[in-house]
N, C-alpha and C positions, 0 to 999 in steps of 0.2 A: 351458475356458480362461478369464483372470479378463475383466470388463468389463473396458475400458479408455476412456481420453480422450485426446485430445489437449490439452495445455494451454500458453497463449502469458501472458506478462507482460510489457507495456510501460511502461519508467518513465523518467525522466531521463538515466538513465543509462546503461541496457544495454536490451536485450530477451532474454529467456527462453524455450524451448519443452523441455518435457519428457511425459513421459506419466505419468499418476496413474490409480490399479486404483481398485478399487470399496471398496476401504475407506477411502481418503484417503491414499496411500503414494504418494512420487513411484518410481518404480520406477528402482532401479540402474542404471546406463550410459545415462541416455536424456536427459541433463539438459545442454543446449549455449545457450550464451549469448554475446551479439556489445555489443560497445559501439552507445548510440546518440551521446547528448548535446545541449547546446540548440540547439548549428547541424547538426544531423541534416538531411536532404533527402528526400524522400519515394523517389527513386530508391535511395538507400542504407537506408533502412529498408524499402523491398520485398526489396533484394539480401541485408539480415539475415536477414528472416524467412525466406526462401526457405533459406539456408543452415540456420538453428536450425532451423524443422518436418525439414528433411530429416534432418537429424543426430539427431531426437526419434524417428520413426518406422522408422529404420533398423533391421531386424531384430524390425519388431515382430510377436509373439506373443499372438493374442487379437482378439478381435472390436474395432474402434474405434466405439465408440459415435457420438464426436462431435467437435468444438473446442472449448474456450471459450476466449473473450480476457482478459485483466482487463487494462485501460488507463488513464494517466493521460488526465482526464477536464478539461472534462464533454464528456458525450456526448450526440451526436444518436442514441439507440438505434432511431429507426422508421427513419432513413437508414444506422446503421451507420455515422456518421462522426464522428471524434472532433475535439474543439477544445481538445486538452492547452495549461495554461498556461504549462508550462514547455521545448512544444517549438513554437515560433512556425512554423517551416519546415512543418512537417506537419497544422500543422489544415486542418480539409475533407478530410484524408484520409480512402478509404473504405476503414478497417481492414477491417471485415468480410471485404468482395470482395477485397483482398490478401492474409486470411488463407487464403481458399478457393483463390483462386491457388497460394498456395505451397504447399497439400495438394496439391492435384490434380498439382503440378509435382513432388511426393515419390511419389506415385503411392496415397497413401489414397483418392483419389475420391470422390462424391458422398457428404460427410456432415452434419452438420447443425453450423451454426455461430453458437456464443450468443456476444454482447458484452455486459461488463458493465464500470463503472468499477472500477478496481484499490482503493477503498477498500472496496466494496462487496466484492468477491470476498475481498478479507481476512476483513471479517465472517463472512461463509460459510463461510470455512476455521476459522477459532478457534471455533464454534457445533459444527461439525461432528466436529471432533477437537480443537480447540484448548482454550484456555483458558478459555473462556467457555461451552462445552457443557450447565452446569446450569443457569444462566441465562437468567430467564426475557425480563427486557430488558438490551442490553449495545450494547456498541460497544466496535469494534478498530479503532485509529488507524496510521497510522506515521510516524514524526519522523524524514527521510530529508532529501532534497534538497527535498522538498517537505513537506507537511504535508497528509493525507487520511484517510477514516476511511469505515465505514458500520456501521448500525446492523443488531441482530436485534430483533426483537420475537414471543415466542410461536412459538421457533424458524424463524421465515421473515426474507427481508431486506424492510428496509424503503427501499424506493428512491423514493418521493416519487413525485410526479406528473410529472418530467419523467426518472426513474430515476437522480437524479442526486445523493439527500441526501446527507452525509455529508461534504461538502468544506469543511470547518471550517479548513481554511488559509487561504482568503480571507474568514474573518470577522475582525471589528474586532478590534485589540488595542491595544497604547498610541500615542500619538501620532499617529493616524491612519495608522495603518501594518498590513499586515495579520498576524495570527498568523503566515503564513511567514513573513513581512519577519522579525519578530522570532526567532523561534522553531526555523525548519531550519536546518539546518547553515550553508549560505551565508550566510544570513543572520546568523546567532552568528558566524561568521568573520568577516564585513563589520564587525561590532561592534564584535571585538574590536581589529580592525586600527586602527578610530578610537579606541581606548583607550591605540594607541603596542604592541601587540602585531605582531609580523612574520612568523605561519605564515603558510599558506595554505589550507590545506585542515581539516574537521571531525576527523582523523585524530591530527593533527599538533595541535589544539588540545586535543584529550586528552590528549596522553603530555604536553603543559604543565602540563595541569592538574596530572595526576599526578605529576609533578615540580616543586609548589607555586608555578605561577605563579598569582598573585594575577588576574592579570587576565582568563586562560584559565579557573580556575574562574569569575569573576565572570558569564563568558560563559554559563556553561553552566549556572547557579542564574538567570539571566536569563531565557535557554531554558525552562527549567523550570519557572519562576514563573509564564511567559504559557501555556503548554500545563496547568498545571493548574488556575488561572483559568479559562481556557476550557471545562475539565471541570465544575467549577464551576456556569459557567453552565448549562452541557446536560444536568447529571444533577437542577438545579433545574426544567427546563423539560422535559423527556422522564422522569425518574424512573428513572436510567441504573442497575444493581445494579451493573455490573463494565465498568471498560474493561480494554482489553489492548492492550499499548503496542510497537509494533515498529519498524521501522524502523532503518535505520546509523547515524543522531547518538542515536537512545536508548540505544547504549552506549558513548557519549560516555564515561561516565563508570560505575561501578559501582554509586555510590547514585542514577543517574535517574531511575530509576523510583519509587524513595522519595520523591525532592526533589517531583517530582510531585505523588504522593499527599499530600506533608504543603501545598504550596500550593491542590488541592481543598478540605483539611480550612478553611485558612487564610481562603480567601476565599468559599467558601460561606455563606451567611447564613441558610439553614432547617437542620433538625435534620436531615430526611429526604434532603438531598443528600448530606451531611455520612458517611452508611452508604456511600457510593458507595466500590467495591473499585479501587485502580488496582493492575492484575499487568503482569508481561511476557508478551511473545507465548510461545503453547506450544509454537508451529510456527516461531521462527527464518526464516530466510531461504525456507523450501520453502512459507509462508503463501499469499500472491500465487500460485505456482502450483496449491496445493491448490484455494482458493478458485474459478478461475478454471475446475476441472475443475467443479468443483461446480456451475455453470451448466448442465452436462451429463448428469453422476452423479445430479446431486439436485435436478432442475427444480421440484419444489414448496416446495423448501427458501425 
């Protein structure tokens, strides 16, 4: 029977629990997800998780190795407890100990449970099957509701000394505001709304675009100019070969991930950053959960 994981994904917006085999495949019918959002309660985020693991593990077939989490961060990894930015209600929460809860309440029982931040477990997924797999240093971001990232290095992740690198949304960007501010979805809608534009959401500021409003594209070359500036910087200072760009505003538009790439070329000022590849994720939306197995599947990874 194949290995298997349990694997959970916490983000802004929903949380995710499915099961991934030992090759990196989220496996058919195991894949269930509950809204969260920024006024989430820690009582309704235990009552998600507890619903999604159980709905993950139902009928499962095969040994379960383990859990992994991937969460918006940062995290206290020696406590297990996270202080996501974008969900104020749930920081101090001890994800770990309510992920094991809602195992044990599915009836998987005593198994081992890794947390890691959800930019990080991206990394791991695109290295591992994704896009980045030949490469030797890289980084996988995503341009969502939030903005986060982690890096590979010499096939392993590299988590920093508090496990927590890679959160390149709350670095500087224009105005004293940070790369989110500018650069996620909310934030490019927030923008565009002060420009005299009236969507509301990142969804609705594309089909604008796409329908040549002048000020919804401006939003989204906005977007795009500070996200690969940013690149910029970090493949001048880390020596990046390839990012890989995912997230729901990165298909904001169909050339983003170009707009990107040609703003790296743009604002980089050595030759050797300037090689730096920007691609899209290889892995779509099942990134975050591969990733998140891969704590489990591929502990030296």
């Amino acid at each position: 029977m194949p290995e298997l994981a349990l694997a959970v994904d916490l983000g802004g917006t929903k949380v995710e629990a499915a099961l991934v085999d030992g090759t990196g495949a989220v496996v058919p019918g195991t894949r269930n997800r509950r809204p969260t959002g920024r006024d989430v309660t820690p009582d309704r985020l235990h009552g998600a998780l507890i619903q999604v693991v159980r709905g993950a593990v139902r009928g499962v077939g095969g040994s379960l190795r383990g859990a992994g989490i991937g969460s918006a961060g940062p995290i206290d990894h020696h406590a297990g407890v996270i202080v996501p930015v974008n969900m104020a209600g749930v920081r101090g929460m001890p994800l770990r100990d309510v992920v094991a809860d809602a195992a044990a309440r599915a009836g998987v029982g005593d198994v081992p449970i890794c947390l890691g931040h959800d930019g990080g477990c991206l990394a791991l997924a695109e290295a591992w099957v994704g896009a980045t797999r030949d490469a030797r240093v890289s980084m996988a971001l995503v341009v969502s509701t939030g903005i986060g990232g982690g890096f590979i290095v010499d096939g392993r992740l590299f988590a920093g000394s508090s496990g927590n690198a890679g959160h390149l949304g709350q670095t500087h960007s224009a105005d004293g505001l940070s790369l989110e501010e500018v650069a996620a979805g909310p934030g490019s809608v927030a923008w565009a709304r002060t420009q005299g534009w009236d969507g509301a959401t990142g969804e609705e500021l594309g089909r604008a675009a796409a329908s040549g409003d002048p000020v919804a594209r401006a939003a989204i070359e906005r977007s795009a100019r500070a996200v690969g500036r940013a690149l910029a910087d970090i493949a001048t200072l880390v020596d990046v070969e390839v990012f890989a760009v995912g997230g729901g505003f990165s298909h904001v538009s169909d050339d983003y991930i170009d707009l990107v790439g040609a703003a790296l070329q743009d604002a980089a000022m050595l030759s050797y950053p300037r090689s730096a590849r920007v691609v899209r994720s290889g892995l779509g939306g099942d990134g975050p959960l591969i990733g998140a197995a891969a704590l489990v599947l591929r502990p030296s990874a």
